[in-house]
C-alpha positions as CSV (number, residue, x, y, z in Angstrom):
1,X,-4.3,-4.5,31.1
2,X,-5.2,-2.5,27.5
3,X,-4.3,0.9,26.9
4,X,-5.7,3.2,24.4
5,X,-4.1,5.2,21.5
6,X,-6.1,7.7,19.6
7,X,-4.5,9.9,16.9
8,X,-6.3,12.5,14.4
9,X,-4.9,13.0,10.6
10,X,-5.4,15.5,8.1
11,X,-4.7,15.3,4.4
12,X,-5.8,15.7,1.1
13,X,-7.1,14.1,-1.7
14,X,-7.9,14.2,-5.2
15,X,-11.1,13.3,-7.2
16,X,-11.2,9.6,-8.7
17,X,-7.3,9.1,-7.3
18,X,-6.9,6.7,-4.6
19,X,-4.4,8.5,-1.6
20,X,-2.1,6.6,0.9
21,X,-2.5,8.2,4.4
22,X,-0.1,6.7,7.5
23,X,-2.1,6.7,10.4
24,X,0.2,5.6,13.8
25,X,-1.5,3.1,15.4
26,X,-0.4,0.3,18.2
27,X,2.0,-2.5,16.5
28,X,-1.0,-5.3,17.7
29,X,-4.2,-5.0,19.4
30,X,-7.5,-3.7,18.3
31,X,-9.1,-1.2,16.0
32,X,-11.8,-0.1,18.5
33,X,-13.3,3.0,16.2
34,X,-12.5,5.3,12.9
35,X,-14.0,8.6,11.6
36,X,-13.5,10.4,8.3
37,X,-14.8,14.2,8.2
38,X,-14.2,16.2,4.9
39,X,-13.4,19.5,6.1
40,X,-12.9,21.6,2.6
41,X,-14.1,21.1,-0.9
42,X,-17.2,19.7,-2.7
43,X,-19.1,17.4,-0.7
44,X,-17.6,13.5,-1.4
45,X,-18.6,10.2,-1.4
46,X,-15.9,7.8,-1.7
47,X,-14.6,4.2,-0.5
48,X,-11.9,3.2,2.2
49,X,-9.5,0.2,3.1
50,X,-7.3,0.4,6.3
51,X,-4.2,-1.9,5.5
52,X,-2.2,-3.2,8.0
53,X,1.3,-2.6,5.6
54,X,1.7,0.6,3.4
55,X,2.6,-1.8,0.3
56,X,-1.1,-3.1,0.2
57,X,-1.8,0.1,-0.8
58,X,-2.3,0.4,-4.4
59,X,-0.1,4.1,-4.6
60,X,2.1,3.1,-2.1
61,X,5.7,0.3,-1.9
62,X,6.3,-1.5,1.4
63,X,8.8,0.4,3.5
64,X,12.2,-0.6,3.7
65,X,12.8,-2.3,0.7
66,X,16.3,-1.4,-1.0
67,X,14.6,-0.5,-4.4
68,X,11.1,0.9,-5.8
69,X,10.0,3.0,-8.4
70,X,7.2,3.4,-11.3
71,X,6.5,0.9,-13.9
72,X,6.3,2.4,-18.0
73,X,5.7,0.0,-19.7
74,X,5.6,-4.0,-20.7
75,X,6.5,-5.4,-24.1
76,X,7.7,-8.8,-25.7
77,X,11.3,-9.8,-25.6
78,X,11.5,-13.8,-26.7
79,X,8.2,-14.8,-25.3
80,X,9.2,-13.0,-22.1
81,X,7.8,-9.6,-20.4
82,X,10.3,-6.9,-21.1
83,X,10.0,-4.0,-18.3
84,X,10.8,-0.4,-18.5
85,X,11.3,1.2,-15.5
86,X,10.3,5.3,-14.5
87,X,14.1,6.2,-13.8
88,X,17.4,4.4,-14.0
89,X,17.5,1.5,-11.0
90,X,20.6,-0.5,-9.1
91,X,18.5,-3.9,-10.1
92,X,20.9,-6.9,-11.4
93,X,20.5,-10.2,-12.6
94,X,19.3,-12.3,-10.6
95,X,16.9,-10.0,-8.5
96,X,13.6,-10.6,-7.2
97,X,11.0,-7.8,-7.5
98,X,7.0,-7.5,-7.1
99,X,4.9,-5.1,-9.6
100,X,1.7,-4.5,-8.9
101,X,-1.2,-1.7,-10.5
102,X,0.3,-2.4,-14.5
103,X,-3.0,-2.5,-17.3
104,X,-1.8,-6.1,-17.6
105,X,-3.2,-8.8,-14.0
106,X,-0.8,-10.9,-15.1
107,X,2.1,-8.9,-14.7
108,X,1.2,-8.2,-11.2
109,X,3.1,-10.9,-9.4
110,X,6.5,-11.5,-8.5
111,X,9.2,-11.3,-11.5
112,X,12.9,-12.3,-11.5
113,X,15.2,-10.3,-13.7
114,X,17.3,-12.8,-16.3
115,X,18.6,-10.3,-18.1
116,X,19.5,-6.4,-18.4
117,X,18.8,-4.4,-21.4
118,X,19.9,-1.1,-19.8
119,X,19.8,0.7,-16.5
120,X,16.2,1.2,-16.7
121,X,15.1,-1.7,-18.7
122,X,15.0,-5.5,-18.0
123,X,13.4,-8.6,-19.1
124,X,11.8,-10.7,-16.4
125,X,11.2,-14.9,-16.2
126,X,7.7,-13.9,-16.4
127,X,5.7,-14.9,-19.9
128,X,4.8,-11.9,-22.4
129,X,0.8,-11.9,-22.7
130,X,-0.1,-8.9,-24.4
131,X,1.6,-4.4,-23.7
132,X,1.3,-3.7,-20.5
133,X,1.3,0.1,-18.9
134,X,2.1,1.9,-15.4
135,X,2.4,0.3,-12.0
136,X,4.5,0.1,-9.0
137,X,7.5,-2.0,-8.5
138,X,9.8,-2.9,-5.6
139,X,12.5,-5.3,-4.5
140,X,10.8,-8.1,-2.0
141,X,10.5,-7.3,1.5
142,X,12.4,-9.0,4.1
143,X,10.3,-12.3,4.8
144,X,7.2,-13.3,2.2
145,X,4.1,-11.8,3.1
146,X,0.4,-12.3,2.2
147,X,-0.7,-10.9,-0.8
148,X,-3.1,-7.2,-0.7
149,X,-6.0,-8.7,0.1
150,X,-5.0,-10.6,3.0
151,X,-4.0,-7.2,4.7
152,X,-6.9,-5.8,4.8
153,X,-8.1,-4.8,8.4
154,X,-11.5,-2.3,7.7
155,X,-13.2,-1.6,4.4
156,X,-16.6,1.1,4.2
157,X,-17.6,4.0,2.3
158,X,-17.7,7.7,3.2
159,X,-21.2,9.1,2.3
160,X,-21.6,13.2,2.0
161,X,-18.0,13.0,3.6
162,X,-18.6,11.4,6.8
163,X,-17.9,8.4,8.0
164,X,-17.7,7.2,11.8
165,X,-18.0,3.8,13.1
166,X,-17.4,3.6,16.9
167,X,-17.6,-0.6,18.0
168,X,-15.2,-1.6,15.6
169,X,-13.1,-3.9,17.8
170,X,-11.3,-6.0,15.0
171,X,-7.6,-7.1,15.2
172,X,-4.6,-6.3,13.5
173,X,-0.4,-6.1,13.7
174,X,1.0,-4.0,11.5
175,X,3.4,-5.4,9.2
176,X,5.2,-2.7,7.6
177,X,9.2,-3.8,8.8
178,X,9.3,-7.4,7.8
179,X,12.6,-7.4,9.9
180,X,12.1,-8.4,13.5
181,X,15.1,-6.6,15.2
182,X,13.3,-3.4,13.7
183,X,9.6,-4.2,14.0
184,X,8.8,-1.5,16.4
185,X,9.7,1.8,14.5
186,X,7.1,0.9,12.2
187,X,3.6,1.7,14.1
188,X,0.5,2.1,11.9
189,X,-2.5,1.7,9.8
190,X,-2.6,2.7,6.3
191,X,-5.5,4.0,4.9
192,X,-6.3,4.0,1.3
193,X,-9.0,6.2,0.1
194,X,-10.9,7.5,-3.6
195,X,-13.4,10.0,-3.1
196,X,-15.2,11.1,-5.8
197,X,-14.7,15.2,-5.4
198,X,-11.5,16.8,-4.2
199,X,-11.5,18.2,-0.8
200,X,-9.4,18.1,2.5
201,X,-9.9,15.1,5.0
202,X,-9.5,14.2,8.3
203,X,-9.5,10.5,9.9
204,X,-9.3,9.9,13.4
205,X,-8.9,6.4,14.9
206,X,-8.8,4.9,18.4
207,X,-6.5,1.7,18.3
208,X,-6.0,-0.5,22.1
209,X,-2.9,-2.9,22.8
210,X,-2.1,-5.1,25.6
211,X,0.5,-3.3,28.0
212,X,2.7,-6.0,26.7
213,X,3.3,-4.6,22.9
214,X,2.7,-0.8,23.4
């Protein structure tokens, strides 16, 4: 037997900048319909992705990782990318760490510190290609998980801002908590969204679950 679980968001957003919006959702079932009103501001166009784990987003880190922050920049140390950090970290030798959003592709991928300049600065195993600039970084979540892409459950565009879509019926489990003795506090969809004018939104989405996981 399926139940239903329908919840309504508000939030706002900022011309040309993409915004991470939590939207609680079943842990595993079905993504059965999803609207986007603009309810303030300049009329917006805009595009959409609903990730099943906040880190996919590009303005967002996964939840529950023991350290994140901004990215400064990416210069040469020996052949080697050397990484400033936004703010002093508790990162060590030795630790693993994902970046993702830096000017630089190739320094979006997974980086293991060798050695530490300072607090906030630290040269990674990964090869210097050219100065790199802004991003996100975090320590690696519990268990590996699929790169951005692969989380993606919905992608569309908001036109005149409105969107609706009501015969979705595509599946999903959220992946937020890669630890299993936790995975149910963790309960949504994560939508990412750039609209073109700045304005104030609201989604609404209808999610249904097997009895057995709600």
């Amino acid at each position: 037997m399926a139940g239903s679980y329908s919840r309504i968001v508000e939030f706002d957003a900022t011309a040309s900048t993409p915004v991470c919006v939590e939207l609680p959702a079943v842990p595993r079932g079905l993504l059965r319909r999803f609207v986007i009103k603009q309810t303030s501001g300049t009329s917006a166009n805009g595009s959409f992705t609903l990730y099943d784990r906040k880190g996919a987003c590009s303005q967002a880190t996964d939840l529950n990782v023991k350290e994140s922050g901004t990215v400064t920049s990416v210069a040469n140390e020996g052949g080697n990318a050397k990484i400033t950090f936004g703010a002093s970290t508790g990162l060590q030798v030795g630790d693993t760490i994902e970046i993702k959003g830096n000017s630089v592709a190739d320094y979006n991928t997974t980086h293991t510190i060798t050695s530490k300049v300072s607090d906030s600065v630290f040269v990674s195993d990964v090869a210097y290609t050219s100065a790199g600039s802004n991003g996100l970084w975090q320590t690696s979540p519990f268990m590996q998980t699929y790169p951005p892409l692969a989380h993606v459950v919905f992608t569309d565009n908001v036109s005149s801002g409105e969107f609706s879509k009501y015969d979705i019926y595509i599946g999903f489990e959220n992946r937020d908590n890669q630890s299993e003795t936790k995975r149910t506090r963790y309960q949504a969809l994560w939508l990412e969204f750039t609209p073109n004018n700045s304005g104030t939104f609201v989604a609404a989405l209808t999610t249904e679950a097997d009895s057995a996981v709600l």
